[in-house]
Backbone as a printed PyTorch tensor [residue, N CA C, xyz], in Angstrom:
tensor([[[ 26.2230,  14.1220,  -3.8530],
         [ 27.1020,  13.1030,  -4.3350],
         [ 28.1690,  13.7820,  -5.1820]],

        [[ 29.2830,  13.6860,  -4.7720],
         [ 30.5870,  13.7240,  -5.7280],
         [ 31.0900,  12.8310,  -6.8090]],

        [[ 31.3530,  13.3010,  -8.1100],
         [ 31.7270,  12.5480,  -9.1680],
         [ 32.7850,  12.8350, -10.1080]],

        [[ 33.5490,  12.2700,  -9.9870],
         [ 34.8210,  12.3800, -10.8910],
         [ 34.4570,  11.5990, -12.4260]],

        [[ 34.8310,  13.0180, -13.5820],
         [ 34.5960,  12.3810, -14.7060],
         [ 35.9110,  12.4160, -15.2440]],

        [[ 35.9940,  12.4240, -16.2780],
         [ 37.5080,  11.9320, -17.1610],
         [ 38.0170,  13.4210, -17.1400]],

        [[ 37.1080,  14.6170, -17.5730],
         [ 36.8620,  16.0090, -17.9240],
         [ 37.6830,  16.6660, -16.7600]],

        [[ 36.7470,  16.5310, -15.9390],
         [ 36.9950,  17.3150, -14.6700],
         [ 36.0540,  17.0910, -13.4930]],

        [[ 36.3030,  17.2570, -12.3810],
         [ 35.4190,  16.9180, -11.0130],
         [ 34.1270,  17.5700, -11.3300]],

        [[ 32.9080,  17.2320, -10.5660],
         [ 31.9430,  18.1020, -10.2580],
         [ 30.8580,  17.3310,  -9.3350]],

        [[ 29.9580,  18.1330,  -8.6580],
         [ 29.6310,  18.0170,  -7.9380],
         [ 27.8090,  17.8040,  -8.3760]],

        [[ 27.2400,  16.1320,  -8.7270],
         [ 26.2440,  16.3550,  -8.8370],
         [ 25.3950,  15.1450,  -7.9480]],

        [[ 23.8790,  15.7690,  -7.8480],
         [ 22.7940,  15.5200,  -7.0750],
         [ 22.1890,  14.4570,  -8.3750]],

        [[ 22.0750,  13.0110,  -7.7240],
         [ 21.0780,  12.6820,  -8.1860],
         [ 19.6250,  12.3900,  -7.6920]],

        [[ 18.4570,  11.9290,  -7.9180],
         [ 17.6240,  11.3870,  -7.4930],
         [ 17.5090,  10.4880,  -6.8380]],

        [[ 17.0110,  10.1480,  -5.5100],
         [ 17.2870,   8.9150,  -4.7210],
         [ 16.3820,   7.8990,  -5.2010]],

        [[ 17.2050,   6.4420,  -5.3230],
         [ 16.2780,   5.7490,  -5.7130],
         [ 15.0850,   6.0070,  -4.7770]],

        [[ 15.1400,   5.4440,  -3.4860],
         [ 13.8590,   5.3910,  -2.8550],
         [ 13.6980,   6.9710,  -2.2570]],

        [[ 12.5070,   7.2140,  -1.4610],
         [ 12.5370,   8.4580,  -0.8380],
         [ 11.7330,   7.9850,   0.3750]],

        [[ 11.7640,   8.8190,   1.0720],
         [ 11.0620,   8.6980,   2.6010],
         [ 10.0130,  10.0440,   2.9380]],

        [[  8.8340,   9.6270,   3.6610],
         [  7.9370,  10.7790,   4.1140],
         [  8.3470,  10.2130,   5.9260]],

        [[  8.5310,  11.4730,   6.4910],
         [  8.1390,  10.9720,   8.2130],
         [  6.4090,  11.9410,   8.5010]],

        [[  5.6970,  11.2800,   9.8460],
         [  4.8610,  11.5900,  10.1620],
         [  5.2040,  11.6060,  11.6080]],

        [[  4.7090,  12.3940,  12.4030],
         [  4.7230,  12.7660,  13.7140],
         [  3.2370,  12.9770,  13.5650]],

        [[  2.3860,  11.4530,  14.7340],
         [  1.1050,  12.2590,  15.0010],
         [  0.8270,  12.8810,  15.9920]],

        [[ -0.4980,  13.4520,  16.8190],
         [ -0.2920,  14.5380,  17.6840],
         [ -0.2770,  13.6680,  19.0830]],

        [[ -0.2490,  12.7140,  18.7420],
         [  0.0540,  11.1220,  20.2970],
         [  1.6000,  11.0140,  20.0840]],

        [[  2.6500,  11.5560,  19.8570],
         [  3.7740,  11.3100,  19.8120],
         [  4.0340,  10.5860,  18.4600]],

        [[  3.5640,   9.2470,  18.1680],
         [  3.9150,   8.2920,  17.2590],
         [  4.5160,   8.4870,  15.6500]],

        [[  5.3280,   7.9150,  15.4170],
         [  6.0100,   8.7110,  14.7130],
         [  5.9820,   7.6320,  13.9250]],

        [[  6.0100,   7.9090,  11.8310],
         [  5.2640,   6.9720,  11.1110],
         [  6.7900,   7.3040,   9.6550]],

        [[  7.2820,   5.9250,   9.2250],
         [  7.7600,   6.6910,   7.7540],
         [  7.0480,   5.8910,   6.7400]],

        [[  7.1320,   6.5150,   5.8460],
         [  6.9400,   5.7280,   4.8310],
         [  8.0690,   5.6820,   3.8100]],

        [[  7.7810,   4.5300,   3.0760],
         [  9.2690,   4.5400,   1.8500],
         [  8.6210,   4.6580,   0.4310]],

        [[  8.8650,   4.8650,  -0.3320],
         [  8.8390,   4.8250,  -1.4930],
         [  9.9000,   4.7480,  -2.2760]],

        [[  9.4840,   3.7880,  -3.4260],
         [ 10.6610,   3.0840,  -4.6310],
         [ 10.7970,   4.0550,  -5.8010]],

        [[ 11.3640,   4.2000,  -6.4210],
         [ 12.0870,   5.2040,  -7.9240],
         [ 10.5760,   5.6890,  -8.4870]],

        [[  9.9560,   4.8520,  -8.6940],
         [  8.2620,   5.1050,  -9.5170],
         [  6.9630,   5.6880,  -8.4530]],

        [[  7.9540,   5.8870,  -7.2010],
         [  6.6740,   6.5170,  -6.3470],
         [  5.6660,   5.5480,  -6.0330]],

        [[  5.9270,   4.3860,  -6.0140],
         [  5.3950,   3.1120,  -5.1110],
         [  5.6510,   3.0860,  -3.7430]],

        [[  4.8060,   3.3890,  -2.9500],
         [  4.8510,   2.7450,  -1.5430],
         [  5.4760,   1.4900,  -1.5190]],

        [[  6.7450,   1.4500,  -0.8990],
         [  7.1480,   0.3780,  -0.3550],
         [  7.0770,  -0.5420,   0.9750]],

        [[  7.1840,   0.7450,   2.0590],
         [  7.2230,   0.0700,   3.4150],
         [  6.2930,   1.1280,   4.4140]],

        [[  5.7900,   0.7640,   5.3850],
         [  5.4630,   2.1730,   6.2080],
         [  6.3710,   0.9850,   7.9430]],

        [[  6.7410,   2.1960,   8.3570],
         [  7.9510,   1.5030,   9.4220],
         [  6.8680,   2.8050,  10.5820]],

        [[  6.6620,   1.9630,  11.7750],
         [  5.8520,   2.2430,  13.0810],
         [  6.2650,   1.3350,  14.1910]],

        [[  5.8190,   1.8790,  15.4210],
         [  6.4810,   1.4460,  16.7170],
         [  6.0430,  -0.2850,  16.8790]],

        [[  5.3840,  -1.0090,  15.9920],
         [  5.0960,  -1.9080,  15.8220],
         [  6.0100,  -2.8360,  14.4890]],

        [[  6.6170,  -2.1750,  13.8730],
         [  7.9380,  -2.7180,  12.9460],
         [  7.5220,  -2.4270,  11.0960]],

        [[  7.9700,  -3.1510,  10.5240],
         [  7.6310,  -2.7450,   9.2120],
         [  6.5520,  -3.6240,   8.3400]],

        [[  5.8710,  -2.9600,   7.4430],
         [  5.1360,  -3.2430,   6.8220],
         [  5.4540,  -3.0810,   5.4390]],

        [[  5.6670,  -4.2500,   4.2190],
         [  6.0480,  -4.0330,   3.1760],
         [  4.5390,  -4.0490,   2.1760]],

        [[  4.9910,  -3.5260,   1.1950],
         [  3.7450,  -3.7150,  -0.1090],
         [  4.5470,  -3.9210,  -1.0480]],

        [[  3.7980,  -4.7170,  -1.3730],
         [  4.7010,  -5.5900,  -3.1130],
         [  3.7790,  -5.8020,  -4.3440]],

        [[  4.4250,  -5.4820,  -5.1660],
         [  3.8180,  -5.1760,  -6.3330],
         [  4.3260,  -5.9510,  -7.4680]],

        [[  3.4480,  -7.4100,  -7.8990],
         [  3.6420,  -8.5360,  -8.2560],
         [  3.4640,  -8.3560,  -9.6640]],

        [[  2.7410,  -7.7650, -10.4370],
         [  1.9150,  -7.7180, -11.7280],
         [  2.6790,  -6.9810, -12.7670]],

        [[  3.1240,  -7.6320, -13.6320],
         [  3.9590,  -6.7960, -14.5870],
         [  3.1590,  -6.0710, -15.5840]],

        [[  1.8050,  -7.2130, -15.8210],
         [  1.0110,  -5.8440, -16.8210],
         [  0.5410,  -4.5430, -16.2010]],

        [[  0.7200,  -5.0150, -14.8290],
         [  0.1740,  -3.3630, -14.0690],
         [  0.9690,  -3.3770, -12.9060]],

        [[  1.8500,  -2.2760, -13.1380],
         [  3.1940,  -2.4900, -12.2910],
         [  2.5780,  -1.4520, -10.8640]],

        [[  1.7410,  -0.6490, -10.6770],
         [  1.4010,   0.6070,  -9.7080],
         [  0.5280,  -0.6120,  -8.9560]],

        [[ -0.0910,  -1.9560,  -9.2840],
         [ -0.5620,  -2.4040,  -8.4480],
         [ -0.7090,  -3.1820,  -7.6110]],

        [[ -1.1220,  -2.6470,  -6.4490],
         [ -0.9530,  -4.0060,  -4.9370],
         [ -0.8420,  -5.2450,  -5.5420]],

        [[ -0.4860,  -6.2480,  -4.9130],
         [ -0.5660,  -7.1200,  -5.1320],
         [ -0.5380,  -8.4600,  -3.6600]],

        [[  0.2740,  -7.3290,  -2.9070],
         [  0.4630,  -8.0060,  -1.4360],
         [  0.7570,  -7.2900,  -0.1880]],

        [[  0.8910,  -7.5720,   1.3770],
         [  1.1650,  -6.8040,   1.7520],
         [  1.6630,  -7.9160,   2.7080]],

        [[  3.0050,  -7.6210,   3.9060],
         [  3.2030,  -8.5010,   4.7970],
         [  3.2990,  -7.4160,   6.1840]],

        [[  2.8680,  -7.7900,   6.8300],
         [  2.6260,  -7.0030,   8.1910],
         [  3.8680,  -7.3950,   9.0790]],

        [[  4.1500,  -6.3540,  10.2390],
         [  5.3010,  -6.7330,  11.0180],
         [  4.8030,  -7.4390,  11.7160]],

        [[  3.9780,  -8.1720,  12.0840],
         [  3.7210,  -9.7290,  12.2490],
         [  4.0810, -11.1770,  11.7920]],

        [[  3.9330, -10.5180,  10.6720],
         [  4.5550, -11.7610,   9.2950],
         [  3.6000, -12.2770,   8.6030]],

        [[  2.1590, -11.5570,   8.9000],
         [  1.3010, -11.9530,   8.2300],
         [  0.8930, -11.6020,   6.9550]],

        [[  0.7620, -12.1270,   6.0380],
         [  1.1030, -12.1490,   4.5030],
         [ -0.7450, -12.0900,   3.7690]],

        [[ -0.8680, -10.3810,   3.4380],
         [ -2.2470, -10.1810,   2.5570],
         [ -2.1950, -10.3030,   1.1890]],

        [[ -2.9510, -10.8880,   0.5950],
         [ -2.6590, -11.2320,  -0.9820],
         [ -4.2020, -10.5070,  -1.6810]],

        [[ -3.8190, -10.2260,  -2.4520],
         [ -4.6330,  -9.3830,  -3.4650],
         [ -5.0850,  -9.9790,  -4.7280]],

        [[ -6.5060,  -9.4940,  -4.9880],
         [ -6.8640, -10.4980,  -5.8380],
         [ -7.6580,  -9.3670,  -6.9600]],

        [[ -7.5960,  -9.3940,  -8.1000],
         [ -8.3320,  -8.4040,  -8.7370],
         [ -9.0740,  -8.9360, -10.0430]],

        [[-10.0120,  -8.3700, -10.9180],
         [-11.0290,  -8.9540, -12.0800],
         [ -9.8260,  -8.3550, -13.1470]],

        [[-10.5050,  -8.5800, -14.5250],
         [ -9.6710,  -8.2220, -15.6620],
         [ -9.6230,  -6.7350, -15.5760]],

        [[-10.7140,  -5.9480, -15.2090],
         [-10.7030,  -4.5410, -15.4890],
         [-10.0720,  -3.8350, -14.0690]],

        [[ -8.9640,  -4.2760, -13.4940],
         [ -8.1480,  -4.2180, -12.0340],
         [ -8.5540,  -3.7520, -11.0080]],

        [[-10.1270,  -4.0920, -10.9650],
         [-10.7080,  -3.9250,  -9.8560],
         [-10.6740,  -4.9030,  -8.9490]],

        [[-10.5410,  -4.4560,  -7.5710],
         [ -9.7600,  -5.5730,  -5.9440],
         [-11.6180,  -6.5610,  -5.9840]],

        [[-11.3250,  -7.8550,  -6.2760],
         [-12.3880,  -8.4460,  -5.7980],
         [-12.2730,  -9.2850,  -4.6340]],

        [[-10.9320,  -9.9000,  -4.3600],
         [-10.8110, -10.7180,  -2.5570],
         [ -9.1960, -10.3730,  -2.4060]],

        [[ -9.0870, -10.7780,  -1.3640],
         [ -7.9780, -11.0080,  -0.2950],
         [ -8.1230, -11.9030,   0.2430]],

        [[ -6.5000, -12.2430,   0.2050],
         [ -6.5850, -13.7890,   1.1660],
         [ -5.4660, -13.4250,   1.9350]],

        [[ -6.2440, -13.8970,   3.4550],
         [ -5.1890, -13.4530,   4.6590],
         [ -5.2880, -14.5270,   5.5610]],

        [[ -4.1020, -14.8980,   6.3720],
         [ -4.3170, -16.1400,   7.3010],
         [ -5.5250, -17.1530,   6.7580]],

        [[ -4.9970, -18.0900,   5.5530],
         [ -5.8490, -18.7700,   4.9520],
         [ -7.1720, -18.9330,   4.9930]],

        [[ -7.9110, -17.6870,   5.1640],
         [ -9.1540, -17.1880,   4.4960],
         [ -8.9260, -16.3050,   3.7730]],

        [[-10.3340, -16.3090,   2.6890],
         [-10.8420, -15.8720,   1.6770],
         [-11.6280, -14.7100,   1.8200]],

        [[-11.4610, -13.4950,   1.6930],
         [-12.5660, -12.3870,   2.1850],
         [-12.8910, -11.8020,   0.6730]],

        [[-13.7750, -11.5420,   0.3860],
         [-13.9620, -10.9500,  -0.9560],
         [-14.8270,  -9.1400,  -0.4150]],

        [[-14.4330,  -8.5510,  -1.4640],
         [-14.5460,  -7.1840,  -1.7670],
         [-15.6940,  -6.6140,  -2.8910]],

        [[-16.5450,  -5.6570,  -2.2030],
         [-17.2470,  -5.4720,  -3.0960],
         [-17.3620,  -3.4640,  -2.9690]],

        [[-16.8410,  -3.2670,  -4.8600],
         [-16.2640,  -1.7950,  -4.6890],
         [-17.4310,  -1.1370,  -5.5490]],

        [[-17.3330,   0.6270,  -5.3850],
         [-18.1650,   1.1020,  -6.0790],
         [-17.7120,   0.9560,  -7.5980]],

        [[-18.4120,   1.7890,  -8.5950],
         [-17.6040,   1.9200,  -9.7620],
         [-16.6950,   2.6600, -10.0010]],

        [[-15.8320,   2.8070,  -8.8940],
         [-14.6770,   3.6680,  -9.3640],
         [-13.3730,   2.6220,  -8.4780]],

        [[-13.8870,   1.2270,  -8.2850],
         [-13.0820,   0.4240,  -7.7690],
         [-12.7730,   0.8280,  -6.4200]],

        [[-13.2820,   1.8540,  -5.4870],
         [-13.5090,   1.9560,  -3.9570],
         [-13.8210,   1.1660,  -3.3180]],

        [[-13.3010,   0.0260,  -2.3240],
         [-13.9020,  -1.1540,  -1.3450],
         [-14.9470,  -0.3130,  -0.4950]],

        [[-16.2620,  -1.2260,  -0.3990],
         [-17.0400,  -0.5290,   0.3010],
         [-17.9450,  -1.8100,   1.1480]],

        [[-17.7660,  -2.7980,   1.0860],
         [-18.5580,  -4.1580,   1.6180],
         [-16.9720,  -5.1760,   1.6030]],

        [[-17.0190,  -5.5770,   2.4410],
         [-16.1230,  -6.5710,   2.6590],
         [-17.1110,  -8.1200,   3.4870]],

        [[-16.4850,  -9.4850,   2.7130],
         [-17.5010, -10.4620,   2.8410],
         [-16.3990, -11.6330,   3.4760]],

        [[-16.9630, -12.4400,   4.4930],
         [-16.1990, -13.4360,   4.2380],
         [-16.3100, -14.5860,   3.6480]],

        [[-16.1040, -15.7540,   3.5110],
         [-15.7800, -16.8160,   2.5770],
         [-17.1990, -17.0160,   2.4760]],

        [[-17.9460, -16.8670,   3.2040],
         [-19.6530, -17.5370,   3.3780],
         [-20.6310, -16.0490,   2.8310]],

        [[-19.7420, -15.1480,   2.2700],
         [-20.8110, -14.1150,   1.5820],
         [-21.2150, -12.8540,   2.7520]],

        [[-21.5260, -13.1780,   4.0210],
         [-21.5310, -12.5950,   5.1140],
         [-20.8670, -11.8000,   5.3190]],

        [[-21.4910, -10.4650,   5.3040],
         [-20.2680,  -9.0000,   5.3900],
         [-20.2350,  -9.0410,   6.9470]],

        [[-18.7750,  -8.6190,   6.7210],
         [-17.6880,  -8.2200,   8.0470],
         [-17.3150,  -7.1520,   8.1210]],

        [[-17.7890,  -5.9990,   7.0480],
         [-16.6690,  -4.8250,   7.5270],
         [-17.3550,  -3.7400,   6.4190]],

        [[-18.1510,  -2.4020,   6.4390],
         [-18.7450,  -1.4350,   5.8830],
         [-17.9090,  -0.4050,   5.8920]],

        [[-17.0830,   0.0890,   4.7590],
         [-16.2010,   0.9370,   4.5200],
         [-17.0120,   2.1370,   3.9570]],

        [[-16.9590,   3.4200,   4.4410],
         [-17.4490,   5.0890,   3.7800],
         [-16.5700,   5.6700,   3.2910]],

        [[-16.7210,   6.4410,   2.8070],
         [-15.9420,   7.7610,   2.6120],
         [-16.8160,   9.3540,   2.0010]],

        [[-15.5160,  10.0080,   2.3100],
         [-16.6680,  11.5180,   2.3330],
         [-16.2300,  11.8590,   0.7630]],

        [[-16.5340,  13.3340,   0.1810],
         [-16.4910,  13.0030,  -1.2080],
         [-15.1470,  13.6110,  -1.5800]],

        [[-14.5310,  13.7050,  -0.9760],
         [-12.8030,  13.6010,  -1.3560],
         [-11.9060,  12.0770,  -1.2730]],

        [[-12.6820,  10.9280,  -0.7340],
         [-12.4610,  10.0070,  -1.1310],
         [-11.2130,   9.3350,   0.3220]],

        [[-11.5750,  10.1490,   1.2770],
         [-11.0070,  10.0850,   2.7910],
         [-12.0740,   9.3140,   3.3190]],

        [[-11.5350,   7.6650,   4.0790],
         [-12.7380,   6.8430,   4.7990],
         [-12.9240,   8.0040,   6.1890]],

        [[-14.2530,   7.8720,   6.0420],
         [-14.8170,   8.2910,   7.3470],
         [-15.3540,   7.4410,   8.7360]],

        [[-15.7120,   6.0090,   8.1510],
         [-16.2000,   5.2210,   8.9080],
         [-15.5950,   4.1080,   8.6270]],

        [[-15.6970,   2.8310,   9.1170],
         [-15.3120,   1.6180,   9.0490],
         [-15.7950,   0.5640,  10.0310]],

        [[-17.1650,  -0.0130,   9.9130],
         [-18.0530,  -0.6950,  10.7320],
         [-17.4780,  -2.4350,  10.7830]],

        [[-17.6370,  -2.6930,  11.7690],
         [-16.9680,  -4.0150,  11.6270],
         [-18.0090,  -4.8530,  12.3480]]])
């Protein structure tokens, strides 16, 4: 970026508000992601369209709060006082979340308590499994 001051010209770089990661996986498919000034995930854009995340909570600004799919389908986030994820509400059901103590989803329930979905991970904190 070029900038003219009162002084004299010069030539400076600022920080972009947002920034972008691309991904190329080894199937061709090619993935970006966006991120906002604070290093918030904003969007991830795929051959299926964009996906936003929004971040509703002013006492805790780093956290989810929603997500809308390039569908248009709209995930809402639900968390306890100590900002651990206890449900989601998606296509007007209720799924609730049940995390370890480090706030990791690891049981997912639907409205009737009945788990739908067994989340792992190995001990770097990468899911390995996901049983449905």
């Amino acid at each position: 970026m070029t900038t003219l001051t009162k002084h004299s010209p010069s030539n400076t770089t600022y920080p972009n508000q947002t920034s972008q990661t691309f991904v190329e996986k080894p199937n061709g498919k090619k993935i970006t992601y966006t991120y906002d000034s604070t290093n918030r995930r904003v969007a991830r854009t795929d051959e299926t369209g964009i996906t936003q995340y929004l971040y509703g909570n002013p006492e805790r600004p780093f956290q989810l709060t929603a997500v809308r799919e390039p569908s248009g389908s709209l995930s809402i986030y639900h968390y306890d006082d100590l900002g651990l994820p206890y449900a989601l509400d998606r296509d007007s059901k209720r799924y609730y979340i049940i995390t370890d103590q480090l706030g990791t989803p690891e049981l997912v329930c639907d409205e009737n308590g009945e788990p739908i979905k067994t989340l792992e991970y190995d001990s770097f904190g990468n899911q390995t499994t996901s049983l449905s």
